[in-house]
C-alpha positions as CSV (number, residue, x, y, z in Angstrom):
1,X,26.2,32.2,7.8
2,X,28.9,29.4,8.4
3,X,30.0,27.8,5.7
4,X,30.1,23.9,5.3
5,X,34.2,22.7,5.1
6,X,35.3,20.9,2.1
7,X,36.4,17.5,3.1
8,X,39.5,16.6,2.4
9,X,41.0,13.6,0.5
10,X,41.4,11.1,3.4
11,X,37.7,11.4,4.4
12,X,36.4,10.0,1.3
13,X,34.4,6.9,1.9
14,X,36.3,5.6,-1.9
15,X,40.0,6.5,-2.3
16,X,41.9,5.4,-4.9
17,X,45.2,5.4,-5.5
18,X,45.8,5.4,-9.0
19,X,49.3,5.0,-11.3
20,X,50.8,4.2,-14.9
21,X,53.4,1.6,-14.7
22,X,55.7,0.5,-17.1
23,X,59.0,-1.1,-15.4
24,X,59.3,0.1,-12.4
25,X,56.8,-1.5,-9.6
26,X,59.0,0.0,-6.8
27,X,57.0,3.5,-7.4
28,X,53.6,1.7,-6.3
29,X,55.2,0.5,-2.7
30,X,57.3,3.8,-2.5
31,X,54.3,6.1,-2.5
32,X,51.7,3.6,-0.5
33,X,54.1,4.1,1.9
34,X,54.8,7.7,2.0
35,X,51.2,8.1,1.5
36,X,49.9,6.2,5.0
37,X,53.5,6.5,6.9
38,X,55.3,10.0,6.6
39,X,52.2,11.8,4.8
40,X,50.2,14.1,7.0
41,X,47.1,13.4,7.2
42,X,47.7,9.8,5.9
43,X,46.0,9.1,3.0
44,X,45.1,5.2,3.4
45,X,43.8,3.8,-0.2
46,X,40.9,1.9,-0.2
47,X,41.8,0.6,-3.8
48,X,44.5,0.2,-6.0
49,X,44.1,0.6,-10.2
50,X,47.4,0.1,-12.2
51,X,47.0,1.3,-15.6
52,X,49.8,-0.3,-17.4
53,X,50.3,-2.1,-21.1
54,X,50.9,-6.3,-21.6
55,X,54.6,-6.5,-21.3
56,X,54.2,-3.4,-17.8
57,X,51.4,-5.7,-16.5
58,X,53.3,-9.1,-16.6
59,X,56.2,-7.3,-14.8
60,X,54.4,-5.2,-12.0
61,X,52.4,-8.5,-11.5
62,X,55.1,-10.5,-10.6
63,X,56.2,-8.1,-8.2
64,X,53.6,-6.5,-6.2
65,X,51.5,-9.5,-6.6
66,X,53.3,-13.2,-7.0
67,X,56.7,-11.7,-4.7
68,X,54.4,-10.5,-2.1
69,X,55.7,-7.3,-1.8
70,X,52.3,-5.2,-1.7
71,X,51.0,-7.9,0.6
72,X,54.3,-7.6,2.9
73,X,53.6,-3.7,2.7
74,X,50.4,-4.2,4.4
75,X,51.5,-6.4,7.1
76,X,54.1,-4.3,8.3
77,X,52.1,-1.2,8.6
78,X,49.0,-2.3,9.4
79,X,47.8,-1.4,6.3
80,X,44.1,-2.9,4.7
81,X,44.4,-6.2,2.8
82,X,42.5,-4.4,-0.2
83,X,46.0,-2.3,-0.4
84,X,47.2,-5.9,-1.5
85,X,44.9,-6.6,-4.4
86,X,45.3,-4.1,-7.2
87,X,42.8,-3.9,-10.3
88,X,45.4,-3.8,-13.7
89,X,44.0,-2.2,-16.3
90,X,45.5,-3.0,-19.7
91,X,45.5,-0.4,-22.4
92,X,43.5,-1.6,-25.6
93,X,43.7,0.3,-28.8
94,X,40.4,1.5,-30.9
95,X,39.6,-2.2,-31.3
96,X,39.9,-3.2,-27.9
97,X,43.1,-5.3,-28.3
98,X,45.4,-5.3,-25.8
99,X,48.6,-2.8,-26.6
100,X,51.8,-5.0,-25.5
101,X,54.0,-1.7,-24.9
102,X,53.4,1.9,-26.2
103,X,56.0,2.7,-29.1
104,X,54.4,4.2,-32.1
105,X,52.3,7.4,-32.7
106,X,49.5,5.1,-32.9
107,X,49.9,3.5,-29.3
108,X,50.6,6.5,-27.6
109,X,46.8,7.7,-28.8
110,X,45.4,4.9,-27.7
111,X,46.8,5.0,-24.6
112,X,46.1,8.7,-24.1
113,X,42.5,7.8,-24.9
114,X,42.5,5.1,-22.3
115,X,43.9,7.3,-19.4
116,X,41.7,10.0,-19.9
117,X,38.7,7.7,-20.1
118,X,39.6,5.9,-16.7
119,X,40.5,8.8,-14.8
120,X,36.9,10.4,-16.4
121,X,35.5,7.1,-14.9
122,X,37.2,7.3,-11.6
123,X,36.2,11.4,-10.9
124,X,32.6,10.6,-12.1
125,X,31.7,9.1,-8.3
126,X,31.3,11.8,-6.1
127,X,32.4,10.0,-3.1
128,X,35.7,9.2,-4.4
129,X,39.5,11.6,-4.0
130,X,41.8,10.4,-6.3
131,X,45.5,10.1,-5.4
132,X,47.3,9.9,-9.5
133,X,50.4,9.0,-9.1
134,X,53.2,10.4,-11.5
135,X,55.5,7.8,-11.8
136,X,56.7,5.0,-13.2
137,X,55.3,4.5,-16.4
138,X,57.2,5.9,-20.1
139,X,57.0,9.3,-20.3
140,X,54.2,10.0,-22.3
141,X,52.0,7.8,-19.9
142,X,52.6,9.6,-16.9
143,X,52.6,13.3,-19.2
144,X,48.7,11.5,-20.2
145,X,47.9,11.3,-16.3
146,X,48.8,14.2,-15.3
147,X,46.9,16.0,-18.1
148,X,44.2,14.0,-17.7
149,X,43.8,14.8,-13.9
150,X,44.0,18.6,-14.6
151,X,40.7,17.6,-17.1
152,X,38.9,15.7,-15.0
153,X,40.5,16.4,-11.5
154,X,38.1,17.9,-8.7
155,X,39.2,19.7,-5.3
156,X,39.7,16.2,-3.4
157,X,42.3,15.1,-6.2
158,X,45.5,15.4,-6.0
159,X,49.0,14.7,-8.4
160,X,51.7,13.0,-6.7
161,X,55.6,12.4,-7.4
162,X,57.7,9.7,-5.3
163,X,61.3,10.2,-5.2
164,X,64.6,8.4,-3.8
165,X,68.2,8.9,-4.3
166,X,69.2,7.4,-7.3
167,X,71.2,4.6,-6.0
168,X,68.0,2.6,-4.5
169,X,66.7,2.9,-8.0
170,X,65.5,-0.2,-9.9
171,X,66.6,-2.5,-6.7
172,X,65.5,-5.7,-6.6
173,X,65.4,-6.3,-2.9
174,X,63.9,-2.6,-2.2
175,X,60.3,-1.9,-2.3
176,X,59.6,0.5,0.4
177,X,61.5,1.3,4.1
178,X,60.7,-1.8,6.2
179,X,59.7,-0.5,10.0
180,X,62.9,-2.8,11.5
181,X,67.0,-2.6,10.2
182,X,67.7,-3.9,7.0
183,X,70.7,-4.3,5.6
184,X,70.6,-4.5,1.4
185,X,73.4,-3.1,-0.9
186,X,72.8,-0.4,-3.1
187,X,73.6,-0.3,-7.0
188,X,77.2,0.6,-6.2
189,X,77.2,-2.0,-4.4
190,X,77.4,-0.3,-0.6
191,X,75.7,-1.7,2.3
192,X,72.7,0.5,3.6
193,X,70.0,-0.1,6.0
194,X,66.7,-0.3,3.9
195,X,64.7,1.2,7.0
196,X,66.9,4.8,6.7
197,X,66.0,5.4,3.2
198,X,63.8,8.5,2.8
199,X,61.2,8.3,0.4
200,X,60.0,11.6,-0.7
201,X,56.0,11.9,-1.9
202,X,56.3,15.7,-4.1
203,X,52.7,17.0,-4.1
204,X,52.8,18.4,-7.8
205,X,49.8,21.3,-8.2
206,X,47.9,21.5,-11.3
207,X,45.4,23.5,-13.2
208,X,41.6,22.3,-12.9
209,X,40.0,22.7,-16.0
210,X,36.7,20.4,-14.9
211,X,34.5,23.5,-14.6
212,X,35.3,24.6,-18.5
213,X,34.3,20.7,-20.1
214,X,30.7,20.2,-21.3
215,X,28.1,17.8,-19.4
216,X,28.4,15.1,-21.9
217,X,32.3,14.7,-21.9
218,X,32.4,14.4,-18.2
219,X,29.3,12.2,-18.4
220,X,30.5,9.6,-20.8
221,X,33.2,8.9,-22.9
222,X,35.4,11.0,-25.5
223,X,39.1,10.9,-27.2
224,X,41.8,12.7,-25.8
225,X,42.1,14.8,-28.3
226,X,38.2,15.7,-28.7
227,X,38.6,16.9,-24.4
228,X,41.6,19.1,-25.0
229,X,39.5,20.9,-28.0
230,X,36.8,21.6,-25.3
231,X,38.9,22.6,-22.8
232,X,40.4,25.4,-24.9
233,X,37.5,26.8,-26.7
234,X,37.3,27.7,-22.6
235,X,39.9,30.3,-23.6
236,X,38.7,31.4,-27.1
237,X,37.2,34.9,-26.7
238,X,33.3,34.5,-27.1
239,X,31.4,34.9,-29.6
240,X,27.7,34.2,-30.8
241,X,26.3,33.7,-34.2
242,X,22.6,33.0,-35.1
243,X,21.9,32.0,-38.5
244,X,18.0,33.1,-39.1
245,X,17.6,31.2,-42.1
246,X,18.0,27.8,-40.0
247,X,17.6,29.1,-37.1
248,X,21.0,27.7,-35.8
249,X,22.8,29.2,-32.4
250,X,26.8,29.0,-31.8
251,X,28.3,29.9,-29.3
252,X,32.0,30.3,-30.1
253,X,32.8,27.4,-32.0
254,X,30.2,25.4,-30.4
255,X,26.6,24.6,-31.9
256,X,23.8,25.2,-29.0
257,X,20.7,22.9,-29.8
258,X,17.1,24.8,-28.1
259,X,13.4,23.8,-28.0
260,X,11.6,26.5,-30.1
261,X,10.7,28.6,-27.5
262,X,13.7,28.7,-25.7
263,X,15.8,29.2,-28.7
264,X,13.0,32.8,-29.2
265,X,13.8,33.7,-25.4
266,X,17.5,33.9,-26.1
267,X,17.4,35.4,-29.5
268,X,15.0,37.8,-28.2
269,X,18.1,38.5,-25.4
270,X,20.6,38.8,-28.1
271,X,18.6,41.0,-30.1
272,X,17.8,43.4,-27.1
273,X,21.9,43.3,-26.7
274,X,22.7,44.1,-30.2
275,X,20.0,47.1,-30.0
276,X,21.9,48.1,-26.8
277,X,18.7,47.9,-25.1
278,X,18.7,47.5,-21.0
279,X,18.6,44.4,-19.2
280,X,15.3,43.8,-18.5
281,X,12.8,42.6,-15.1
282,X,9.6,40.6,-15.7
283,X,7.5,43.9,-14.3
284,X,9.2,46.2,-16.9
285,X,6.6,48.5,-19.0
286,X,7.7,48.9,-22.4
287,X,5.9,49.7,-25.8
288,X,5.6,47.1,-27.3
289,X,5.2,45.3,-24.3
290,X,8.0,43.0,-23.7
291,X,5.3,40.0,-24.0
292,X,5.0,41.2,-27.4
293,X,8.7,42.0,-28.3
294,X,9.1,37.7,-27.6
295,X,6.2,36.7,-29.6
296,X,7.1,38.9,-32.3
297,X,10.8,36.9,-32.2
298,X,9.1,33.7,-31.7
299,X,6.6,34.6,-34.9
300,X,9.7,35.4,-37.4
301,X,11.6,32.2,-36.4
302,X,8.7,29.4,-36.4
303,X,5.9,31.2,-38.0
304,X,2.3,32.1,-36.9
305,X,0.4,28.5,-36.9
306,X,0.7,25.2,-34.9
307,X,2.3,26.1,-31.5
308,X,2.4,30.2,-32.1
309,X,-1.3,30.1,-30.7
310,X,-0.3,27.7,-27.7
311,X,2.9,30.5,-26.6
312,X,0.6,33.5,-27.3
313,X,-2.0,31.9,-25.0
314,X,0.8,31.3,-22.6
315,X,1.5,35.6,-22.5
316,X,-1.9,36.5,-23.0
317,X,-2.1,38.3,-19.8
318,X,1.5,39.7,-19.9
319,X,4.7,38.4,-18.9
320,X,4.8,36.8,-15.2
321,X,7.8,35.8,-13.1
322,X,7.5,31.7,-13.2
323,X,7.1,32.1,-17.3
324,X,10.7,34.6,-17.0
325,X,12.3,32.7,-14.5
326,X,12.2,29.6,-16.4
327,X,12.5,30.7,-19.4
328,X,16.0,32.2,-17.8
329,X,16.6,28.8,-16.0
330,X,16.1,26.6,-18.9
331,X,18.2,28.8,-21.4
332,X,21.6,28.8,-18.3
333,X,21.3,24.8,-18.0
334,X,21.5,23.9,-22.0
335,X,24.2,26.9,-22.4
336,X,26.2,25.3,-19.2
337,X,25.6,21.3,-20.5
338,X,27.0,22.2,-23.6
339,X,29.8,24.8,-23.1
340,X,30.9,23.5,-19.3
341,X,30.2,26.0,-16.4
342,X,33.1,28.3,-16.6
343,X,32.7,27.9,-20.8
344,X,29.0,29.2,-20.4
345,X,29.6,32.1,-18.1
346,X,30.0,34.7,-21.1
347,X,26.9,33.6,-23.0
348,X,24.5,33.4,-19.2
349,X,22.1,36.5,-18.7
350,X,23.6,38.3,-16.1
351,X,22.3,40.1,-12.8
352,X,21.8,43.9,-12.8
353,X,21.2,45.4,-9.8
354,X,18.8,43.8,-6.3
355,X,16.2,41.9,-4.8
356,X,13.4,42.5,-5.6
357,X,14.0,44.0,-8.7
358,X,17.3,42.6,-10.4
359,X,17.3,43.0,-14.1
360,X,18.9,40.4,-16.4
361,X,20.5,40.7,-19.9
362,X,23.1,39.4,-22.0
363,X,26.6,41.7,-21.2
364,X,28.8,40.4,-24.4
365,X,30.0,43.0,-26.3
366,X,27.5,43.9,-29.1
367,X,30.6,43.4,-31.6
368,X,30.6,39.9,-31.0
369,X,27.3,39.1,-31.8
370,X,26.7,38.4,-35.9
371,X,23.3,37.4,-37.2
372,X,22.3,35.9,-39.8
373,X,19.1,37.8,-41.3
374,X,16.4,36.2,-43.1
375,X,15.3,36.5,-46.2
């Protein structure tokens, strides 16, 4: 069967060419220009977002905007007037007040905070590639971005440094290699033709860690901080522990909230492991029955009355393949909403053997489950 190809960044209906800036508003025209001139394929934004801080903003402004030099960008290449119009985004701090440059412990939270929860904002649209561009802003901004892309980054995003010599650094009259001669002096005061320089767009790779982040921090918002702690429990060795007395499941260091009879299907898994009993197949005969093995789970965690009745009625003719399979469905998406995909993969029921008769059961190590018996 022929698989589907994964479209690349420049066929995204939405691509955005994102940077940090601080004081240096050359690096915007630099790499819009590598990016649809000497890049191949070219990758032609279809919006620009500058996440910069008061005193960056009134700078960067005053170039790429009130100068013209964005707009004369476009007009020499062609390039859409959208290219022209960028969308500033001002770092706030916890309050929502406007940081005016990032200096203290303080700020540089805030602004990591800020960056991750933009670029979270930006990846959430699955028509979008994102282009993060690492330069110009302090240090620890452009460190921020380029964390935050390896969070939040997808297949269709990509990490970009722009580089020139070092003597067209900082120049005022240089923005970007104009398609006709030139003539500007450099800062050692040399004459050199503008059109010559070669402006060099480094594709930096970096490690995706999307796949490890629960639902509900690539859903909505969350610190810095609180995203990196997700993403490395994604390395922590697993580990499950059910306390019977409150019937409370975690999953290495994360607490897993399940309905009643979902939370017995999975107990009822983990006790099967820990009793280094086989994976198991909805048509398996077993004594006690393995209807009966779940009710008899079901019966020591929530008791005999109210809804016992209703899940006993449910089995009374044995266990079937919709009542497995969903049982098995339900208990994979709570464990991957809560731990991320690849963070869930250790706690999943996994496949033993095929069609028509593949088995599931949990594979952890018996010496990493601990229970919690009641009283």
């Amino acid at each position: 069967m022929q698989q589907t190809p994964i479209p690349t960044p420049h066929t995204y209906p939405r691509r955005i060419l994102v940077a940090v800036e601080a004081y240096s508003p050359q690096t915007i025209t630099e790499a819009l220009y590598a990016l649809t001139q000497t890049s191949e394929p070219a990758y032609i934004p279809t919006e620009i977002h500058i996440i910069t801080t008061e005193r960056g903003c009134d700078l960067v402004q005053q170039a790429l905007v009130h100068n013209g030099w964005l707009l004369r960008l476009c007009q020499d290449y062609g390039l859409p007037m959208a290219c022209t119009t960028p969308v500033f985004h001002l770092i706030t701090d916890h309050q929502n007040k406007v940081l005016w440059d990032v200096r203290s412990e303080q700020d540089n939270e805030h602004t990591a905070d800020f960056i991750s929860h933009r670029l979270q904002q930006f990846t959430a649209d699955p028509t979008s590639s994102l282009c993060a561009l690492l330069s110009g802003g302090r240090r620890t901004m452009t460190y921020y971005i380029g964390y935050a892309l390896s969070l939040f980054g997808r297949p269709q995003d990509r990490l970009k440094h722009v580089l020139v010599d070092d003597c067209y650094f900082f120049l005022k009259d240089f923005y970007y290699p104009p398609p006709q001669t030139c003539w500007l002096k450099d800062r050692d005061g040399a004459d050199f033709d503008a059109s010559a320089v070669n402006v060099t767009l480094a594709d930096i790779p970096f490690v995706r860690l999307r796949d490890g982040l629960p639902s509900d921090l690539l859903e909505g918002s969350s610190t810095f901080s609180a995203t990196i702690a997700a993403a490395q429990r994604g390395f922590d060795l697993p580990k499950v522990h059910f306390d019977w007395n409150r019937a409370v499941l975690t999953c290495g260091s994360v607490p897993v909230a399940m309905q009643p009879v979902q939370l017995a299907f999975y107990v009822w898994m983990l006790e099967r492991r820990m009793r280094d009993l086989p994976p198991i197949h909805w048509t398996d005969s077993e004594t006690p029955s393995l209807a009966t093995q779940f009710l008899g789970v079901y019966a020591r965690l929530h008791g005999e009355n109210g809804s016992f009745e209703q899940v006993a009625h449910a089995l009374k003719g044995g266990m079937n393949k919709a009542w497995f399979d969903e049982r098995k469905s339900n208990t994979h998406k709570i464990l991957k909403k809560t731990l991320g995909i690849a963070g869930a993969k250790p706690y999943l029921l996994q496949a033993h053997g095929n069609r028509p008769v593949t088995r599931f059961g949990i594979t952890l190590p018996a010496a990493s489950l601990t229970f919690i018996m009641g009283a």
